[in-house]
N, C-alpha and C positions, 0 to 999 in steps of 0.2 A: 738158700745160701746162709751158711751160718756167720754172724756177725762176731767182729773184737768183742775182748770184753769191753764195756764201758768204763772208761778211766777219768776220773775228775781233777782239774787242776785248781788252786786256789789264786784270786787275783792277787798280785801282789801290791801290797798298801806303802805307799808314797812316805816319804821318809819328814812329810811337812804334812802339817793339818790343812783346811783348806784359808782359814783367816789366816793363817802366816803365809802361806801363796800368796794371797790376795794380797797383802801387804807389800811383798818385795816388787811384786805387779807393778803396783801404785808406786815403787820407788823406782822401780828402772823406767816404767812410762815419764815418769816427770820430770825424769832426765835425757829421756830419748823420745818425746811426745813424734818425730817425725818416722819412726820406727813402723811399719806397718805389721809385723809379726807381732810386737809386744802389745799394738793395741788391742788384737784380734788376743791373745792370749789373757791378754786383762779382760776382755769386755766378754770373755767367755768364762772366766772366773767371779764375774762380779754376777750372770747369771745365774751362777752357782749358789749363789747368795740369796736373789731375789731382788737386786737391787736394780730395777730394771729401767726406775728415770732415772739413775747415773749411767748406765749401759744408752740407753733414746742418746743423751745427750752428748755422749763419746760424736755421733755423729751428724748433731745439730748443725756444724756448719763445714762440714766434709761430708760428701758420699760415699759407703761403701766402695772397698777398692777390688774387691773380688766376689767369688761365692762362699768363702768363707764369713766375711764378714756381714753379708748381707743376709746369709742365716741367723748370724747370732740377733743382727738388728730387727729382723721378723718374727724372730723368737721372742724379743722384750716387747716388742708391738702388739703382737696378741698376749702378752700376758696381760699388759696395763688395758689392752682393749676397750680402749672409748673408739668412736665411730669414727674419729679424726686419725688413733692408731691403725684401724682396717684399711682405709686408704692411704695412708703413707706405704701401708702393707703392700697392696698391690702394687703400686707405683715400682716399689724397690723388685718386686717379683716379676711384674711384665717386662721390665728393661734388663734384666738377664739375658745372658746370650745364650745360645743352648750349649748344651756342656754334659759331660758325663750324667750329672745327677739331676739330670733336666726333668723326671719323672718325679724326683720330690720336689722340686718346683711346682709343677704342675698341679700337687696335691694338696701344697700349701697354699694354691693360688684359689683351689678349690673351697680348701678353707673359708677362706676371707670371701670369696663371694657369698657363699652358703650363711654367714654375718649377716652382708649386705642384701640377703632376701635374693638372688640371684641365681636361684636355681637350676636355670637350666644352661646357664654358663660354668656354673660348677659340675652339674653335669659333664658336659663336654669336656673339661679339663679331667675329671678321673676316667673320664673314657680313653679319653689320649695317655693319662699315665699310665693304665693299667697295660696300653697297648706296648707301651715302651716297658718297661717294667712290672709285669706280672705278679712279680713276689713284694713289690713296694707295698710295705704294713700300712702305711698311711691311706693309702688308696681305697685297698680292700674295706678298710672301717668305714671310710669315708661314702663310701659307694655302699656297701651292705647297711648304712643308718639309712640312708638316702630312702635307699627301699623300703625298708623297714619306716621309716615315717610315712610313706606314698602309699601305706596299709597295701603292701604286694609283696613277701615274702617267698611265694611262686618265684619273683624276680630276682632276689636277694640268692635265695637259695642253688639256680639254673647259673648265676655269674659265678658262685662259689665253685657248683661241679664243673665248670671250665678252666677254674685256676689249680683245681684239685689234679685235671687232667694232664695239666700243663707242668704239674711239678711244685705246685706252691704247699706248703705246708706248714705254714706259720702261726704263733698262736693267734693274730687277728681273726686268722681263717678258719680253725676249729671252733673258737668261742662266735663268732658271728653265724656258723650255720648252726649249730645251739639255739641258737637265740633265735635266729628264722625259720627252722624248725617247730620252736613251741608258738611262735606266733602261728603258726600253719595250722597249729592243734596236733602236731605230730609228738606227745609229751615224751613216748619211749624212746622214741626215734632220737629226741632230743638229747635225752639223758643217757642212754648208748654213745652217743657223737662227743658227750663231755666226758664223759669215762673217769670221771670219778668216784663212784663205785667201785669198779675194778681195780684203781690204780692207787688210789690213796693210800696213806701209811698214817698210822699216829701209835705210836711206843715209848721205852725207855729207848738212852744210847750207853753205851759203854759210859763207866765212869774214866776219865782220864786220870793214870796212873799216880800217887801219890795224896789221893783226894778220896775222902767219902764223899757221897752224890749230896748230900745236903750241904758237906763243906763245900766244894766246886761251887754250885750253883749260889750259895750266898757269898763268896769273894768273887767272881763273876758280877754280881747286884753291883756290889759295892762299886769295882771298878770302873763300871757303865755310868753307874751316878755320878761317879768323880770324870769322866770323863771331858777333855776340854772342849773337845768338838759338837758337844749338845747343842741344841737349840729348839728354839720352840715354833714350831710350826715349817712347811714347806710347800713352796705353790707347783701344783702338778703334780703333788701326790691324791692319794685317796684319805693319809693323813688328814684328822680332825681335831683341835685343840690337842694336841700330844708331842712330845719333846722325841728330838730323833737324831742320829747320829748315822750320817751318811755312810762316813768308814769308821768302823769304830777298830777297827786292825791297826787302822795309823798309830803312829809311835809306838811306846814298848810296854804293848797292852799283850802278853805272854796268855793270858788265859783266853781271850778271845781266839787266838793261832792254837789254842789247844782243845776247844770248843769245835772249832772250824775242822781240825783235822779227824775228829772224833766223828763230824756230821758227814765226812767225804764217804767214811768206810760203810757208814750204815747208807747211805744215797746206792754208794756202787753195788751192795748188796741187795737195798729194793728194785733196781734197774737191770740186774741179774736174776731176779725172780720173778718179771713180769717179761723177759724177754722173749719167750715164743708166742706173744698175745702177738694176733692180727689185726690188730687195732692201730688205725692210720696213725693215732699220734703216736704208739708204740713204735711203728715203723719207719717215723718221722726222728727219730732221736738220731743227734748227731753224732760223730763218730768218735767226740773227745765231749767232754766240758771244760768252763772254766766255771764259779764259784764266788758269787758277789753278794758280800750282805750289809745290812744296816739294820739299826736298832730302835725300836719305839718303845718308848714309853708315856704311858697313860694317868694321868688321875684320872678321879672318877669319873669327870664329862667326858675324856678324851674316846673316838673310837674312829673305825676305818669305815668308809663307805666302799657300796659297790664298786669291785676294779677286776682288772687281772693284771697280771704281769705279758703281757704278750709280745716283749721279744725275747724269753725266754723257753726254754721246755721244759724242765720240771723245776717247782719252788716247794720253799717249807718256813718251818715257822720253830725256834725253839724254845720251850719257856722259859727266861733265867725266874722271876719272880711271879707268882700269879699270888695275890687275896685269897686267901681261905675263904672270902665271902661267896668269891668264883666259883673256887672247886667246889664247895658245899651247898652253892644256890640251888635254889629250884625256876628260873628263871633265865633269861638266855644274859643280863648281864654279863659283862668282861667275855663272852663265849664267840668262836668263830664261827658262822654263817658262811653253808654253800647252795648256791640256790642259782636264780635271775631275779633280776633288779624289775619291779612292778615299774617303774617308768621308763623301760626302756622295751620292755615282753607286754604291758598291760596286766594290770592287776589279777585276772581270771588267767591268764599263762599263765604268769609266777606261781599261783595258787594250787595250778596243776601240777606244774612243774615240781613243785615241792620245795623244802629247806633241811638238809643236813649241818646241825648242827651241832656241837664236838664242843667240848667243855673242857678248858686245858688244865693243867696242873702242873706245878714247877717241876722241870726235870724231863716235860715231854718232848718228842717231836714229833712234828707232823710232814709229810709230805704229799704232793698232791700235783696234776698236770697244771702247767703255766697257765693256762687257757680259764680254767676252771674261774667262776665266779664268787667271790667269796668276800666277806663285810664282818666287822665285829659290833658290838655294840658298849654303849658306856655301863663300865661297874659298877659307879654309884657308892665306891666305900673309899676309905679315907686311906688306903696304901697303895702301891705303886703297880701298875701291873708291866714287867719289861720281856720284853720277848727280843732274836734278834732274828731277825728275817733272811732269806735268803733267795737267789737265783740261782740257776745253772745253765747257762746257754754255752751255745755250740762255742766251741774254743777256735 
């Protein structure tokens, strides 16, 4: 059957940064402290931040009043994660009623055991989530590490062809049979299943109208630098020492909206040109996108560690700025890395497994399956390296 074409929509960026949210937050809470919406909206905005003992302490001496807020509170709990946060954790998780989203409970209850050295009670819990919720991302990792630490892979791999059968096709679920795969010693197998090979892209893109590509791409620099929403560092990324800009669309930042709609044309066109590929994540692509990015930047120690993006289906990467040290190196400085992660495959996978590594230069982009595993490394020179990143998940 032949598919729409794939059409990309762009998120639309918030007409407030996220510190001036925060702030009116902070000023409607403190005049409505008995509000239970505005505390839930603050204590999920001060998350945003990382401010995660002012969020614990929102509910120091009130309980959680729903499942709202009791996410947000098990969210700051594992991030401060001392052994007194894990148990507050459960407590607030076990005494949940059951509910719609009882499956991510479930998975974050597995969590906090799996902490607390408790295995095969977290076991049980992703067995009960995945029963309720097959397609819950949290699960699936949670259950495929599980395996994959138990050196059983065989098992890892057998839970994934059931969720495979059932309809699940999420990036958890490509990037963990990858990865149980090469633990198997299956290295082709593996790297057929991540399809980056096939699927990747790294180009120019149109110059946006009005601009030579070197003018664009240095008043782009400039405006990300001056941006007010930088900051430096973020917990639960793969970010390392590197300044980053959540939404850098927010306010009337004109070249990033001109940047972004240049990236949509050239995405629809790689995604029109790998369409008849039979390749599950191929066939997995949803039937719209939407289009969300954010911006790093690096000095010279800054770099990304192994991750994926995996609630997305395809991401990319655009350079506004790279070092001449980069482009001209002969070393994988400032350069991005696609491979597996030796602590997570074992040294001898990864080894097999290999590294595609892609040396960027201002002006590029790259695109590549969500799933795919991929790490930079520090550049080591004395200028800036800015890239702004992106998703594209189902709309």
């Amino acid at each position: 059957m032949t598919r729409t074409a794939f059409r990309i929509a762009i998120e639309r960026a918030k007409p407030l940064g996220a510190r001036q949210e925060l702030a009116l937050l902070r000023e409607a809470y403190a005049r409505r402290p008995d509000a239970p919406l505005l505390r839930l909206k603050l204590a999920s905005a001060l998350i945003e931040q990382d401010a995660f003992d002012t969020v614990i302490a929102l509910f120091d001496e009130d309980v959680p009043q729903n499942h709202g807020e009791s996410a947000v509170l098990v969210q700051a709990l594992f991030a401060r994660g001392t052994l007194t946060d894990t148990h507050r954790a459960v407590g607030v998780l076990e005494n949940l009623p059951v509910g719609p989203s009882h499956a991510q409970v479930l998975a974050d209850q597995a969590k906090a055991y799996r902490r607390l050295g408790q295995r095969d009670v977290a076991h049980d819990r992703l067995v009960r989530a995945l029963a309720l919720a097959p397609a819950n991302l949290d699960a699936c990792m949670r259950m495929a590490a599980m395996h994959l630490e138990a050196d059983d892979p065989d098992a890892a791999i057998a839970m994934l062809d059931a969720l495979a059968d059932a309809g699940v096709s999420h990036g958890y679920a490509f990037a963990a049979r990858a990865r149980a795969l090469a633990c198997a010693g299956r290295i082709e197998e593996a790297r057929i299943a991540t399809g980056f090979d096939a699927f990747h892209h790294a180009g120019t893109i149109d110059t946006p109208p009005g601009f030579t590509r070197a003018g664009f791409d240095a008043a782009l620099a400039r405006a990300l630098l001056d941006h007010p929403e930088q900051r430096f560092g973020r917990y639960g990324t793969a970010s390392e020492q590197t300044w980053r800009i959540d939404k850098p669309a927010v306010g009337n930042v004109p070249l990033v909206d001109l940047l972004l709609d240049t990236i949509v044309r050239a995405a629809e066109r790689h995604v029109a040109a790998i369409a008849d590929s039979d390749h599950p994540w191929v066939r997995a692509r949803p039937d719209a996108g939407l289009l969300n990015c954010w911006c790093v930047i690096t000095d010279g120690a800054g770099y990304e560690s192994w991750h994926i993006h995996p609630s997305a289906w395809l991401s990319g990467v655009y350079y506004v700025q790279v070092p001449h040290g980069i482009t001209n190196g002969t070393d994988a400085g400032g350069c991005i890395a696609f491979g597996l992660s030796d602590e997570e495959v074992g040294t001898q996978a990864a080894a097999a497994y290999g590294v595609d590594l892609v040396r960027p230069e201002t002006g590029m982009l790259m695109l590549f399956p969500s799933h795919s595993y991929h790490r930079t490394f520090p550049h080591g020179t004395s200028e800036r390296r800015i890239c702004l990143a992106f998703d594209i998940c189902a709309a």
